[in-house]
N, CA, C and O atoms as CSV, one atom per row, in Angstrom:
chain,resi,resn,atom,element,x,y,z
A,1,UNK,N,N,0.850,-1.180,0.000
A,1,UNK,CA,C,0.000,0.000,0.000
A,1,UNK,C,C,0.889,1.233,0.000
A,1,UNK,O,O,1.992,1.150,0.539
A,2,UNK,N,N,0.446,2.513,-0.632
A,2,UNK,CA,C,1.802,3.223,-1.111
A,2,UNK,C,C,1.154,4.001,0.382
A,2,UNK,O,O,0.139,3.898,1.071
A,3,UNK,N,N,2.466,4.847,0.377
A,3,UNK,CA,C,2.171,5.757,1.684
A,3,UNK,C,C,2.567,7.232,1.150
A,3,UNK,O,O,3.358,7.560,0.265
A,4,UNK,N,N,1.658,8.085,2.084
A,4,UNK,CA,C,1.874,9.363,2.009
A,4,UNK,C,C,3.178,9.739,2.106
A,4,UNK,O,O,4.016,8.853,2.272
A,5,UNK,N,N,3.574,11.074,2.022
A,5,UNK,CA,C,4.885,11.711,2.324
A,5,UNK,C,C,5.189,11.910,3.751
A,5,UNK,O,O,6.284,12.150,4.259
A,6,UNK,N,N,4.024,11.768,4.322
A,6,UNK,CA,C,4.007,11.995,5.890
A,6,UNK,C,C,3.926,10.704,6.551
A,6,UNK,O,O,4.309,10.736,7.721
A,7,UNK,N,N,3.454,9.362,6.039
A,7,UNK,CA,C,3.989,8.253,6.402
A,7,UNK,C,C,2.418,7.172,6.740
A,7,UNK,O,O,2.280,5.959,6.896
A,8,UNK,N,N,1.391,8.397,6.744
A,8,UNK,CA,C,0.337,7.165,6.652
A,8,UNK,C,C,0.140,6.824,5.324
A,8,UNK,O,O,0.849,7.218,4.397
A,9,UNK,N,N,-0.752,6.144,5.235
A,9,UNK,CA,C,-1.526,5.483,3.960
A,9,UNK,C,C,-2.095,6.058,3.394
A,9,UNK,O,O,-2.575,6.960,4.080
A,10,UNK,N,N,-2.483,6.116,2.076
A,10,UNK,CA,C,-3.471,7.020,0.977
A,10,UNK,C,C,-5.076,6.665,1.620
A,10,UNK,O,O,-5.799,7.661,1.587
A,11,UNK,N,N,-5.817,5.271,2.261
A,11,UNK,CA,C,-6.177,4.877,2.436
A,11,UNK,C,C,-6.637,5.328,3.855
A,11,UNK,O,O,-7.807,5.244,4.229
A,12,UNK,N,N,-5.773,5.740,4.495
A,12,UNK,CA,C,-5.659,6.295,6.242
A,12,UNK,C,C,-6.341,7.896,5.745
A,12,UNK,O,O,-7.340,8.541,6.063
A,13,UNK,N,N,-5.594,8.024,5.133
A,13,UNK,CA,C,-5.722,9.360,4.917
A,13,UNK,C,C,-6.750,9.439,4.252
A,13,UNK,O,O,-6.843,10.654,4.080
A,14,UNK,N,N,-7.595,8.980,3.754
A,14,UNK,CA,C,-8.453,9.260,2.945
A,14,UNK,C,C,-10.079,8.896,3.995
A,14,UNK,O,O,-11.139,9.505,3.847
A,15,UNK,N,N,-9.857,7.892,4.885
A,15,UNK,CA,C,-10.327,7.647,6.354
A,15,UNK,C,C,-10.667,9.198,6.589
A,15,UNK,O,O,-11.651,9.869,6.280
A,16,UNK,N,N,-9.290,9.555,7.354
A,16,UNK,CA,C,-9.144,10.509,7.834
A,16,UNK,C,C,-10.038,12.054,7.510
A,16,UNK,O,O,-10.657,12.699,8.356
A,17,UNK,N,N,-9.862,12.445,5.821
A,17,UNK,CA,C,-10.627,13.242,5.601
A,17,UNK,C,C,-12.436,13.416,5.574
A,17,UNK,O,O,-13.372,14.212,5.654
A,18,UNK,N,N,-12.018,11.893,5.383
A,18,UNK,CA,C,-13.843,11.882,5.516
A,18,UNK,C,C,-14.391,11.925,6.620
A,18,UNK,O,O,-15.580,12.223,6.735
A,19,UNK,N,N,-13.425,11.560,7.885
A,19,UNK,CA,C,-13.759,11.879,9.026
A,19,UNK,C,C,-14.119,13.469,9.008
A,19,UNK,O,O,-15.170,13.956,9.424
A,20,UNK,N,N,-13.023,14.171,8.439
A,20,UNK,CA,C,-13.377,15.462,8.972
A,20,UNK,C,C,-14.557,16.280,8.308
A,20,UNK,O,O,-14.774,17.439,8.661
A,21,UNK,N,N,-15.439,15.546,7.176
A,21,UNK,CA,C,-15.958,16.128,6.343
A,21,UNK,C,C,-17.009,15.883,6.930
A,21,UNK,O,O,-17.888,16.731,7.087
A,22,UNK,N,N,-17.103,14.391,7.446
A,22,UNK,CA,C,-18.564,14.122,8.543
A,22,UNK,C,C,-18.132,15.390,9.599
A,22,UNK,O,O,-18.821,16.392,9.405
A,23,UNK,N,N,-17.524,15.474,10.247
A,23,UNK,CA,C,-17.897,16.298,11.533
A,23,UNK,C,C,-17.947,17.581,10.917
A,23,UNK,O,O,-18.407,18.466,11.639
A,24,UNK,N,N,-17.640,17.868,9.922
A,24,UNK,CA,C,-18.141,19.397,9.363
A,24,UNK,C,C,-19.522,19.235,9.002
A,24,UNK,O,O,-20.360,20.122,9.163
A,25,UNK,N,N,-19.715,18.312,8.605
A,25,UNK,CA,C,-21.374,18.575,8.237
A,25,UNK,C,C,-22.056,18.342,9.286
A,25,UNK,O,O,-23.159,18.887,9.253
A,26,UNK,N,N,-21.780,17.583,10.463
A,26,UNK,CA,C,-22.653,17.157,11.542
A,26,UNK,C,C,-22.817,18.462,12.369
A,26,UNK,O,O,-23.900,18.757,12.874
A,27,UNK,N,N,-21.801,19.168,12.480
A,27,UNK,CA,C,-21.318,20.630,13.168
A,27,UNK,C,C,-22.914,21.539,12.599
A,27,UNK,O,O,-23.806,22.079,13.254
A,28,UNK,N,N,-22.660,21.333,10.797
A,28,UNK,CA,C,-23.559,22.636,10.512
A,28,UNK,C,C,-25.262,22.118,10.710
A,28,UNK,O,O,-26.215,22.806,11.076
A,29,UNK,N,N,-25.236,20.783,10.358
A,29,UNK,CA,C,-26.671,20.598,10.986
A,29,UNK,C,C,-27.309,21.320,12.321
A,29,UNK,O,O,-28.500,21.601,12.454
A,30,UNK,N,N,-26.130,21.594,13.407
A,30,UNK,CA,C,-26.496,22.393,14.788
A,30,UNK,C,C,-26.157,23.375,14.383
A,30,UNK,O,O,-25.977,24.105,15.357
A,31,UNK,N,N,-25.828,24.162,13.018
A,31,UNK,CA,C,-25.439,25.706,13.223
A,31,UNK,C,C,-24.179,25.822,13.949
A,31,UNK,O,O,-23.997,26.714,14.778
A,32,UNK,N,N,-23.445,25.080,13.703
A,32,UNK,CA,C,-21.851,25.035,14.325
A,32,UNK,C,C,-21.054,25.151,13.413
A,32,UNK,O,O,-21.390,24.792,12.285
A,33,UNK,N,N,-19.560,25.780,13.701
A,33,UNK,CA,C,-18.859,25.948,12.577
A,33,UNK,C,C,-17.718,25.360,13.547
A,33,UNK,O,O,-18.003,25.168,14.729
A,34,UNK,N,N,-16.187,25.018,12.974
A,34,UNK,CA,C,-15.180,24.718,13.582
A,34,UNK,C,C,-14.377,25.953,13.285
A,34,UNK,O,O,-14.324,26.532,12.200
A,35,UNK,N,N,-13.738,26.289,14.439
A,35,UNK,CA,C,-12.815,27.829,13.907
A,35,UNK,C,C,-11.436,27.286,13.095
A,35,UNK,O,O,-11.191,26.236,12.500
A,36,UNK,N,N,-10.684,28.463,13.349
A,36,UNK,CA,C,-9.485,28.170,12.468
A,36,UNK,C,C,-8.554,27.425,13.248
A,36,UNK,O,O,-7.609,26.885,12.672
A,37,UNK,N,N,-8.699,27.320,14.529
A,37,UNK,CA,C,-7.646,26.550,15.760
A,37,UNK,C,C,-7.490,25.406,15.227
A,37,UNK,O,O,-6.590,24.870,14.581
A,38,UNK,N,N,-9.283,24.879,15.876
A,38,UNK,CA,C,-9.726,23.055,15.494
A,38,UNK,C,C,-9.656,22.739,13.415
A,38,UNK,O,O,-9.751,21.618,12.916
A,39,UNK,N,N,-9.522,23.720,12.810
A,39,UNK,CA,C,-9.373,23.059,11.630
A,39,UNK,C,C,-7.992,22.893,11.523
A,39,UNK,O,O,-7.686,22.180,10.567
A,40,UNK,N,N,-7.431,23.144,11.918
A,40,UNK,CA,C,-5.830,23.300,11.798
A,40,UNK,C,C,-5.559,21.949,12.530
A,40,UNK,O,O,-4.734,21.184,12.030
A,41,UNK,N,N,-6.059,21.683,13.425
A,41,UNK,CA,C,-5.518,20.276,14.033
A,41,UNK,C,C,-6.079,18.976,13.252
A,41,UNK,O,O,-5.579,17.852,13.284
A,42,UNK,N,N,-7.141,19.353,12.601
A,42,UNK,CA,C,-8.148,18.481,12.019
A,42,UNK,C,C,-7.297,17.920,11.323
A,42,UNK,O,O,-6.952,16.750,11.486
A,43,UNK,N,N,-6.704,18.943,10.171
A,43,UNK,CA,C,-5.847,19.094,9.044
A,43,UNK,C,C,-4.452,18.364,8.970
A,43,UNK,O,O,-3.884,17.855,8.003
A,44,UNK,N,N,-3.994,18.493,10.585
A,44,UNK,CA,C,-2.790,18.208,10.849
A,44,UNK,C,C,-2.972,16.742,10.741
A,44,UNK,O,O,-2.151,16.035,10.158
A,45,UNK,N,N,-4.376,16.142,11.475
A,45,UNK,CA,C,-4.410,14.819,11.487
A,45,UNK,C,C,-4.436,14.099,9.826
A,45,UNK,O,O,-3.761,13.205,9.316
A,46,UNK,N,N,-5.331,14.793,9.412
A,46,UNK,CA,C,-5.922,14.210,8.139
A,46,UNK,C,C,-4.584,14.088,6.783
A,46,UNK,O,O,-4.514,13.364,5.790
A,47,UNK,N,N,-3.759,15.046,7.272
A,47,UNK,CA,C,-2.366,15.406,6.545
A,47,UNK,C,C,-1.400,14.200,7.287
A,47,UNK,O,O,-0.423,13.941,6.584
A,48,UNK,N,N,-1.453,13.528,8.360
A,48,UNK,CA,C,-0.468,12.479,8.955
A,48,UNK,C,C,0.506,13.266,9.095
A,48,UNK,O,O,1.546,13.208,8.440
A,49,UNK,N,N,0.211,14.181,10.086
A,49,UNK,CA,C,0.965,15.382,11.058
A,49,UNK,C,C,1.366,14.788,12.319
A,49,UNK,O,O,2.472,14.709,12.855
A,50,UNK,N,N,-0.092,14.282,12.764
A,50,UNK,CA,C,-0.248,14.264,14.432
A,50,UNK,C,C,-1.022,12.438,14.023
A,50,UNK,O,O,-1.729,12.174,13.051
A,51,UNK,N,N,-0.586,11.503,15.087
A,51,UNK,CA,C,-1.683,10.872,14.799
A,51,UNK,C,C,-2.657,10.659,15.843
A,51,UNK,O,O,-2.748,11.666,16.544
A,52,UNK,N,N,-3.671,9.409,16.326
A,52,UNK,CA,C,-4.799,9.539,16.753
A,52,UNK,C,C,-4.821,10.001,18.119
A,52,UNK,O,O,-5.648,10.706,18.697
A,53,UNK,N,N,-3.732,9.458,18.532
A,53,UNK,CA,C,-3.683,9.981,20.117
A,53,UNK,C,C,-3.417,11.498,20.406
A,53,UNK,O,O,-3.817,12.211,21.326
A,54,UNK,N,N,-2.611,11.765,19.326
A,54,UNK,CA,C,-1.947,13.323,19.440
A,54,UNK,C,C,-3.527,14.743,19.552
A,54,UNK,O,O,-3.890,15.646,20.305
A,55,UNK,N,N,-4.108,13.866,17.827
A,55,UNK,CA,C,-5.231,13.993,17.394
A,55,UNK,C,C,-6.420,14.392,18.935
A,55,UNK,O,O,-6.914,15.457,19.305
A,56,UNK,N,N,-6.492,13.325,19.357
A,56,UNK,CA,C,-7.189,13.479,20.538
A,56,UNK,C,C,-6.880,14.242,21.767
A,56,UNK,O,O,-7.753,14.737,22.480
A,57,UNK,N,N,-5.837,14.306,21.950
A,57,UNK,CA,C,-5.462,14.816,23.090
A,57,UNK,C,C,-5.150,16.580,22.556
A,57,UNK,O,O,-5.156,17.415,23.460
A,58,UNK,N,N,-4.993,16.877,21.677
A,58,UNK,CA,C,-4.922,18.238,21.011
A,58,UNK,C,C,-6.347,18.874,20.900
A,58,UNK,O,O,-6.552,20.022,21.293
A,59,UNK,N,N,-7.623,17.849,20.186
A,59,UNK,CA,C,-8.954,18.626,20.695
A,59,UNK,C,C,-9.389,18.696,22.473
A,59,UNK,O,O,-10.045,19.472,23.168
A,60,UNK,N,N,-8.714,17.587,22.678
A,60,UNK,CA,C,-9.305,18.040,23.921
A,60,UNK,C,C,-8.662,18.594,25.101
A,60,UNK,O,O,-9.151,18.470,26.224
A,61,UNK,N,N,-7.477,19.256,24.843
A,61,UNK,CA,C,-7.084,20.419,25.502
A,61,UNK,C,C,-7.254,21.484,24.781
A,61,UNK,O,O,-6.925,22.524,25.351
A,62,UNK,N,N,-7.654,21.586,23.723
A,62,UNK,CA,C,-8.336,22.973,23.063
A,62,UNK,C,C,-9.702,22.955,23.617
A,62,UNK,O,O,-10.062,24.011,24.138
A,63,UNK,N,N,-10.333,22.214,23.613
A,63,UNK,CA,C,-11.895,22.303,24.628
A,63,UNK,C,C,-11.565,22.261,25.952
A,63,UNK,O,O,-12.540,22.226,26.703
A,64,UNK,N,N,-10.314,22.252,26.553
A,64,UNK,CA,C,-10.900,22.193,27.919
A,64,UNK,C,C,-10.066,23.704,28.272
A,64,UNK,O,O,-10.355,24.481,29.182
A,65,UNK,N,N,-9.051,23.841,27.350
A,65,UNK,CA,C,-8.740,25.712,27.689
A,65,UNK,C,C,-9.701,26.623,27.352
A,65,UNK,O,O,-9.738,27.797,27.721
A,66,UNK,N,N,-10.769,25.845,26.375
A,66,UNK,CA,C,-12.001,26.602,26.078
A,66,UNK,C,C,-13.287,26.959,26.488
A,66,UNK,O,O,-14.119,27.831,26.237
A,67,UNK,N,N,-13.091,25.452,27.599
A,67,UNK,CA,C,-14.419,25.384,28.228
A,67,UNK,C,C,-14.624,24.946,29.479
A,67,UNK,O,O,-15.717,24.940,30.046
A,68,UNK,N,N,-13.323,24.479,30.049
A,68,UNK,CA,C,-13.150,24.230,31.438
A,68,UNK,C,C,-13.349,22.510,31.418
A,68,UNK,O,O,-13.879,21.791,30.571
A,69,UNK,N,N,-12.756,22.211,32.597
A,69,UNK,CA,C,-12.613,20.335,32.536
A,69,UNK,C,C,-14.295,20.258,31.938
A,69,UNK,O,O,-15.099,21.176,32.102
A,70,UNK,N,N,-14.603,18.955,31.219
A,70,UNK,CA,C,-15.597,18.304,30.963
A,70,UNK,C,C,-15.839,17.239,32.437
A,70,UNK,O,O,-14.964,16.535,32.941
A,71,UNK,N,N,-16.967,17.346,32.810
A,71,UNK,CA,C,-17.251,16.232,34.119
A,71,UNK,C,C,-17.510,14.844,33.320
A,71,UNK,O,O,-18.678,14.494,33.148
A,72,UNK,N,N,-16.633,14.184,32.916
A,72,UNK,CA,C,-17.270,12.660,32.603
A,72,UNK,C,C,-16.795,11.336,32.790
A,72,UNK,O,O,-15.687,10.916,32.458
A,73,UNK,N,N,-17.524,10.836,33.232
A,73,UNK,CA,C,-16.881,9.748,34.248
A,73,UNK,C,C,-15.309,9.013,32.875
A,73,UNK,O,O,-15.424,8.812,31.666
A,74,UNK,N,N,-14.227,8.842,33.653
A,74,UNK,CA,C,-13.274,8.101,33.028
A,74,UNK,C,C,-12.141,8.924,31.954
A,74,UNK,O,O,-11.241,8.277,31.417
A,75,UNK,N,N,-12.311,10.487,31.706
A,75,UNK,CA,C,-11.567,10.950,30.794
A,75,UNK,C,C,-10.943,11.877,31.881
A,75,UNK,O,O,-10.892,13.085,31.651
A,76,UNK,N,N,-10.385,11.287,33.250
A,76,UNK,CA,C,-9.087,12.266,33.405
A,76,UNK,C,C,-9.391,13.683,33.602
A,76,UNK,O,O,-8.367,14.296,33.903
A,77,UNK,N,N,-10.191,14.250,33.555
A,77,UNK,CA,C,-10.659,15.318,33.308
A,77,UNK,C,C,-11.782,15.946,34.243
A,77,UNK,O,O,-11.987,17.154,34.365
A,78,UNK,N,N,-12.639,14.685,35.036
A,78,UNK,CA,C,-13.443,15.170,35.655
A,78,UNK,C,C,-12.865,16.185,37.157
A,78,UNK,O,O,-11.887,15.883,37.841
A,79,UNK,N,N,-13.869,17.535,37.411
A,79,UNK,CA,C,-13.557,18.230,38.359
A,79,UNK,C,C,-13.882,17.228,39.568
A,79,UNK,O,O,-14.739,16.344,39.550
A,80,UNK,N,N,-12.646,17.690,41.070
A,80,UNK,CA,C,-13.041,17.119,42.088
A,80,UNK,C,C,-14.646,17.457,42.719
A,80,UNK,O,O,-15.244,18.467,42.347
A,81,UNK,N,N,-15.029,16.841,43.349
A,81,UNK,CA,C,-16.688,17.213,43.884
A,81,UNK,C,C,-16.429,17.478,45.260
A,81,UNK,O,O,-15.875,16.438,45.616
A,82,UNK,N,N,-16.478,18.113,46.104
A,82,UNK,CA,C,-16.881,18.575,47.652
A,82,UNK,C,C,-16.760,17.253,48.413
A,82,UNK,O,O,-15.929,16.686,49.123
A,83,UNK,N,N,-18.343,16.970,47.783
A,83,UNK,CA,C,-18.474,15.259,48.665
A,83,UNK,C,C,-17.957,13.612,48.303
A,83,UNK,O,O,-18.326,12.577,48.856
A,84,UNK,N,N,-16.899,13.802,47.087
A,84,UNK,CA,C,-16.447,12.862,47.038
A,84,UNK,C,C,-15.270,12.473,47.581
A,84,UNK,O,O,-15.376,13.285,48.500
A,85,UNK,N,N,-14.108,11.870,47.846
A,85,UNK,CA,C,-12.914,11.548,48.556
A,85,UNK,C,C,-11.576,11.136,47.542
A,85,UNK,O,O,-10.491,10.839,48.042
């Protein structure tokens, strides 16, 4: 399988963009747009810049400098609670 210049697959990469083309359209169904930050990382992924982990961990410290920890059980992330230990 031939590989990109960046080292994934034509095939990965081609994954990849369609990933980002679904979450652009899923975005505008809610009247959401992605700014220029999150397309840039999108890009980075879909280009075999960054890969999935990088990928992940790059949106979601851009959402959480954006929006404060997410509370959800298991992502590392949840705020401490008063009454828990």
């Amino acid at each position: 399988m031939a590989l990109t210049s960046t080292g994934i697959t034509k095939q990965e990469q081609t994954i990849r963009e369609q990933a980002y083309v679904a979450t652009v359209a899923n975005l505008r169904l809610e009247d959401l747009h992605l700014d220029e930050e999150a397309r840039g990382i999108f890009r980075s992924h879909a280009d075999g810049e960054i890969d999935d982990h990088e990928f992940s961990a790059a949106i979601g410290e851009l959402n959480e400098r954006r929006f404060g920890p997410v509370p959800v059980s298991g992502n590392g992330r949840s705020p401490q609670r008063p009454w828990s230990s």
